[in-house]
SEDO-409789 format. One line per field, with one value per residue (C-alpha): residue in one letter; residue number from 1; x, y, z. Coordinates in nm, 4 decimals, padded with zeros to 6 digits. Example, Ala and Ser with C-alpha at 12.3 -4.5 7.8 and 13.67 -1.06 7.14 Angstrom:
<recs>
code <- [A_S]
pos <- [1_2]
east <- [01.2300_01.3670]
north <- [-00.4500_-00.1060]
up <- [00.7800_00.7140]
</recs>
This chain:
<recs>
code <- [X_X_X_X_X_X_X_X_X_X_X_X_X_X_X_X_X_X_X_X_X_X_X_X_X_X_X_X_X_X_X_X_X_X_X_X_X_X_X_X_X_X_X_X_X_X_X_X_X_X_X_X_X_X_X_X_X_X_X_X_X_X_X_X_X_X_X_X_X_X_X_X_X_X_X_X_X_X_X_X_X_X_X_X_X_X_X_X_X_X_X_X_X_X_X_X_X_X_X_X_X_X_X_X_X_X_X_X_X_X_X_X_X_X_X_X_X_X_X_X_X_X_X_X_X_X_X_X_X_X_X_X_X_X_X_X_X_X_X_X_X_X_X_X_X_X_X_X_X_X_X_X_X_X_X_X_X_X_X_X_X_X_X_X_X_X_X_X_X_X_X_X_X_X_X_X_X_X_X_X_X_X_X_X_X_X_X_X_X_X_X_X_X_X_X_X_X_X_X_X_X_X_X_X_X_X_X_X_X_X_X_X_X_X_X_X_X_X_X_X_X_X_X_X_X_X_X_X_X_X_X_X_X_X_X_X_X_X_X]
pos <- [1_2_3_4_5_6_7_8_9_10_11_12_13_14_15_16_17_18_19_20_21_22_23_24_25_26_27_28_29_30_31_32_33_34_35_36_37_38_39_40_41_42_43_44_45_46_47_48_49_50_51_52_53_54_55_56_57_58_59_60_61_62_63_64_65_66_67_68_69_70_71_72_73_74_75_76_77_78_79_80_81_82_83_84_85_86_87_88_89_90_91_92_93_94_95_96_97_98_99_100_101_102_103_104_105_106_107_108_109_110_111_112_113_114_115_116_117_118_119_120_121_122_123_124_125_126_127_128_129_130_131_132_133_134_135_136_137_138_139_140_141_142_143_144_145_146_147_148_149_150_151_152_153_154_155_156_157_158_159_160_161_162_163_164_165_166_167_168_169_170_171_172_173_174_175_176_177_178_179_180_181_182_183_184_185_186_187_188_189_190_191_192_193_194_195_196_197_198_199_200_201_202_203_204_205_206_207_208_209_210_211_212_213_214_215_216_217_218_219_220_221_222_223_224_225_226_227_228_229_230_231_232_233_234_235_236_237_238_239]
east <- [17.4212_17.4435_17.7653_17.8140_18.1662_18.0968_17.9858_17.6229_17.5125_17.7330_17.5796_17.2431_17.2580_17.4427_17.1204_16.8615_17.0682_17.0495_16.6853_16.5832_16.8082_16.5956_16.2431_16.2992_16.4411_16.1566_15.9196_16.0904_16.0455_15.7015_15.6137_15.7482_15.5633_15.2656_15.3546_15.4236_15.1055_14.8655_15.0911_15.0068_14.6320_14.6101_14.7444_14.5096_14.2084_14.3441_14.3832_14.0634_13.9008_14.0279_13.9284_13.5276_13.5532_13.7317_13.4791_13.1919_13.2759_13.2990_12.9347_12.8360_13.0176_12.8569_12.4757_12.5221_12.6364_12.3378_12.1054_12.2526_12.2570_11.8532_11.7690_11.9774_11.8463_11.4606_11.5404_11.6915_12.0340_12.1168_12.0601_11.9028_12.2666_12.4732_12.2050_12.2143_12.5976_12.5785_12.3400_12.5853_12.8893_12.6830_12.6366_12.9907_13.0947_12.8441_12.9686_13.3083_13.1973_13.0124_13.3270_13.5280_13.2511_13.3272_13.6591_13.6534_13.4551_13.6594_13.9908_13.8263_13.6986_14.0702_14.1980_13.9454_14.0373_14.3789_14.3622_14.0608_13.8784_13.5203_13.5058_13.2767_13.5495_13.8081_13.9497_14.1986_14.3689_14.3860_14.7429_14.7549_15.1302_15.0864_15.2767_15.3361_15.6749_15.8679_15.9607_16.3485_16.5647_16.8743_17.0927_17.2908_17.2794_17.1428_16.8167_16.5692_16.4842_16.8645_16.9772_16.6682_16.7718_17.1105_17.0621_16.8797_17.1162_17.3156_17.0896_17.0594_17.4438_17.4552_17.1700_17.4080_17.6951_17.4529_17.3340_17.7014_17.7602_17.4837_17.6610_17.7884_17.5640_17.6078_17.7941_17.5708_17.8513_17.6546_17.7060_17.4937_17.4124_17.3053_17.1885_17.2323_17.1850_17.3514_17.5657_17.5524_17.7666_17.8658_18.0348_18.0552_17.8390_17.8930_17.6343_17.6720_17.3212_17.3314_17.3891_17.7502_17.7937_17.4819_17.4879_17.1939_17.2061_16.8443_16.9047_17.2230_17.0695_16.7299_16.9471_17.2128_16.8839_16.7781_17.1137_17.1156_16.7639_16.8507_17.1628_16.9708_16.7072_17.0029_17.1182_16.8058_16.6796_17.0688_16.9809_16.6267_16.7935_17.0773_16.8283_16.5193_16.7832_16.9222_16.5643_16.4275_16.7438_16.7033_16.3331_16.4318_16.6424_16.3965_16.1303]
north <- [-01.6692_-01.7670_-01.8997_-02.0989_-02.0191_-02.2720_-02.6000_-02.5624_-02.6256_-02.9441_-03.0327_-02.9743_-03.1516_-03.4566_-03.4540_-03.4558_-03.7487_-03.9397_-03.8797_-03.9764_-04.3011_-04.3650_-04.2618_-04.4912_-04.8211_-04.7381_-04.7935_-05.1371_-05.2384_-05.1751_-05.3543_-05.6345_-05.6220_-05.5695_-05.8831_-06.0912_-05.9889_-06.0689_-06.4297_-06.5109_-06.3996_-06.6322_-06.9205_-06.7917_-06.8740_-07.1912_-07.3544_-07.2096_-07.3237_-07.6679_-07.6997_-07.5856_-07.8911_-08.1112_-08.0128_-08.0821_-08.4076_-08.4279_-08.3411_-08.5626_-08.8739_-08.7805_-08.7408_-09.0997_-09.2777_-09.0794_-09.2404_-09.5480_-09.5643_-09.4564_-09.7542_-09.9431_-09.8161_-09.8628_-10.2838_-10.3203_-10.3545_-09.9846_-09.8587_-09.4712_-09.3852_-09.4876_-09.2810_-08.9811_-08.9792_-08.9837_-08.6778_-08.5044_-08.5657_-08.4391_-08.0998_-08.1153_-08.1649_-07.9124_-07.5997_-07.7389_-07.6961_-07.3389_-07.2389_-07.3379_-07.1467_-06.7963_-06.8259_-06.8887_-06.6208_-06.3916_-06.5274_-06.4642_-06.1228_-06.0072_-06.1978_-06.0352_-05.6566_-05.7205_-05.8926_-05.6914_-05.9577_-06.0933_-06.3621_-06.5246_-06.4791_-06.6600_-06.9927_-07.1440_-07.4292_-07.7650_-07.7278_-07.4248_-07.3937_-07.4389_-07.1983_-06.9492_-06.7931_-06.5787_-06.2642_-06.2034_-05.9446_-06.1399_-06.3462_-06.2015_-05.8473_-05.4999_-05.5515_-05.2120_-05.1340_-05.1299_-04.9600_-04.6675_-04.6308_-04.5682_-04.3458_-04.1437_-04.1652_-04.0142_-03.7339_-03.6355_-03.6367_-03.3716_-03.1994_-03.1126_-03.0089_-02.7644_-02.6140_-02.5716_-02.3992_-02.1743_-01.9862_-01.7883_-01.6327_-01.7172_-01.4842_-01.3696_-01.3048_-01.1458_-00.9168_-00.5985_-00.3746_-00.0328_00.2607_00.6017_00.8550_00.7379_00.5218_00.1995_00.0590_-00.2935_-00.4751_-00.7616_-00.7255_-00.8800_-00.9128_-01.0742_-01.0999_-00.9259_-01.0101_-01.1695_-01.3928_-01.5636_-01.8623_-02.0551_-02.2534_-02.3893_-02.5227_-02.6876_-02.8020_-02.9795_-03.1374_-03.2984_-03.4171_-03.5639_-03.7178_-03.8929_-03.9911_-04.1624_-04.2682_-04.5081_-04.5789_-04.7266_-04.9564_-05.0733_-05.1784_-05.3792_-05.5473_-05.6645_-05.7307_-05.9805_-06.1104_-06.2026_-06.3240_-06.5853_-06.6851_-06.7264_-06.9068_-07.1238_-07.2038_-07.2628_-07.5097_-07.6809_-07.6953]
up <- [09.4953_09.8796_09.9610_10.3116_10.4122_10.6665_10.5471_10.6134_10.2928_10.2073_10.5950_10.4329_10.1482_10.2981_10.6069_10.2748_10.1256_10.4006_10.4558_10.1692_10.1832_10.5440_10.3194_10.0534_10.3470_10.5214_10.2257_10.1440_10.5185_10.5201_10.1655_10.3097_10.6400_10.4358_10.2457_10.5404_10.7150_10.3776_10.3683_10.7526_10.6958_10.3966_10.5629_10.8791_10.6285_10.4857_10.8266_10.9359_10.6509_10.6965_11.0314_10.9940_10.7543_10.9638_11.2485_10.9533_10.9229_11.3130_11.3542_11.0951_11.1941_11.5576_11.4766_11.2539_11.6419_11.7833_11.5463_11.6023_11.9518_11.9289_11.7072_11.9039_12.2330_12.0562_12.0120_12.3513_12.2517_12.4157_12.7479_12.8034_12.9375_12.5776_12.3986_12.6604_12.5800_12.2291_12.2327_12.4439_12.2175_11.9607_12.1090_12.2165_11.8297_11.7537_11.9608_11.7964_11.4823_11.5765_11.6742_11.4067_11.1283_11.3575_11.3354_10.9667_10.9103_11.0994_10.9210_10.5832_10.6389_10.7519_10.3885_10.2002_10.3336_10.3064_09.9226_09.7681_09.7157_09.8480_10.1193_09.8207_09.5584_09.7889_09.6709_09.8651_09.8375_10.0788_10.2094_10.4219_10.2989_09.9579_09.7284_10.0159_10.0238_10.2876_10.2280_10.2728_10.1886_10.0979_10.3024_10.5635_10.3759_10.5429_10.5681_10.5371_10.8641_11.0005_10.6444_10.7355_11.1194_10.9986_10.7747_10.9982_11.2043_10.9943_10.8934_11.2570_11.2700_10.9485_11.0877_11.3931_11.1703_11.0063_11.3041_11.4034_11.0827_11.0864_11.3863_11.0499_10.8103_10.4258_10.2320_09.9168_09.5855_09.2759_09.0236_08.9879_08.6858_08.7292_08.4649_08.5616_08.2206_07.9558_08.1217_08.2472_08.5136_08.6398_08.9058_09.1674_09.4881_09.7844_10.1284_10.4341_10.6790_11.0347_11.2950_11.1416_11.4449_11.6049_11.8965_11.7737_12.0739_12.0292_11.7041_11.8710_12.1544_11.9482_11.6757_11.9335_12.1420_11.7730_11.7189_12.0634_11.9861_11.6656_11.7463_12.0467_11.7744_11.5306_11.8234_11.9234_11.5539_11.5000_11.8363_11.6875_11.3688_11.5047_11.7353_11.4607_11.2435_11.5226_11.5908_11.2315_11.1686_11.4272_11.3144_10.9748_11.0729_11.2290_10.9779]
</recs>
């Protein structure tokens, strides 16, 4: 049995602790960015929706003046100039609506991958913010991203205290047991590895550049933390 006179081995387990408190943060951040994203595509393809039919009902109400103005313009009632205008706010309504169909189409393709489900099997409902909810993770608690950051942080910083550590070998304490004839013969054993005293100055030097590294990391992601929380509480307030 290995024994770290040392503390590299408390050092090691606290660093895999810590990473996997960052691993599992990290997987809660991103199933809620996940979320977020499906919940603005949705209401991407409601309002999209919406609008082809809003730019439907455009075109239609357009081509009816048209054929007004031409009956009109056929009794003398119109001049060549009102029915020239309605034809062109026709096509005007028309590259509307063409417009509009694209970018439903496009907004329902980008639902469909991210739900599993065909652009056919889609049903959506009239209010583009019907039943849609935002994803929060509590009210003024951690959230994931700045728990994750600082636990890596703090995997970085035990990461540095094992490096430190292993400057010192780990002392191996045992027993043996050993036949020679007829008799048999135990004891304790002891070991130490050679060389008994090493610098490991690379291993230093890497995990302090790692501990600066995720140290700056931590900061920035409290910084975006504080700062998304003042904004979304701001636009909460005004919705």
């Amino acid at each position: 049995q290995p024994l770290s006179l040392t503390g590299e081995g408390r050092a090691a387990c606290s660093g895999a602790r810590r990473a996997h408190e960052a691993a599992v943060a990290t997987a809660q951040r991103v199933q809620l960015e996940v979320a977020a994203e499906t919940r603005r595509a949705w209401v991407g393809a409601v309002v999209a929706h919406q609008q082809r039919q809003i730019a439907e009902r455009a075109l239609a109400a357009a081509e009816e003046i048209e054929a007004s103005a031409r009956q009109r313009q056929a009794v003398g009632e119109a001049s060549q100039l009102d029915l020239r205008l309605a034809r062109l706010q026709v096509e005007r309504v028309r590259t509307a609506w063409m417009l509009a169909t694209v970018e439903e189409g496009r907004q329902f393709a980008e639902l469909s991958g991210r739900v599993g489900v065909s652009v056919e099997g889609l049903v959506l409902p009239a209010d583009p913010l019907s039943g849609v909810m935002v994803p929060v993770e509590g009210d003024g608690g951690p959230r994931s991203d700045g728990v994750a950051a600082a636990a890596t942080a703090s995997a970085a910083a035990a990461a540095v205290m094992r490096e430190r550590a292993g400057t010192l070998p780990a002392v191996g304490l045992g027993v043996f047991v050993g036949e020679e004839g007829d008799e048999l013969r135990a004891g304790p054993s002891l070991s130490v590895t050679l060389p008994v005293w090493r610098g490991n100055t690379d291993g230093r030097a890497d995990a302090q550049a790692a501990l600066v590294e995720a140290d700056a990391e931590r900061d920035a992601t409290e910084r975006r933390v504080a700062a998304e929380r003042a904004t979304s509480g701001r636009a909460t307030r005004v919705l």
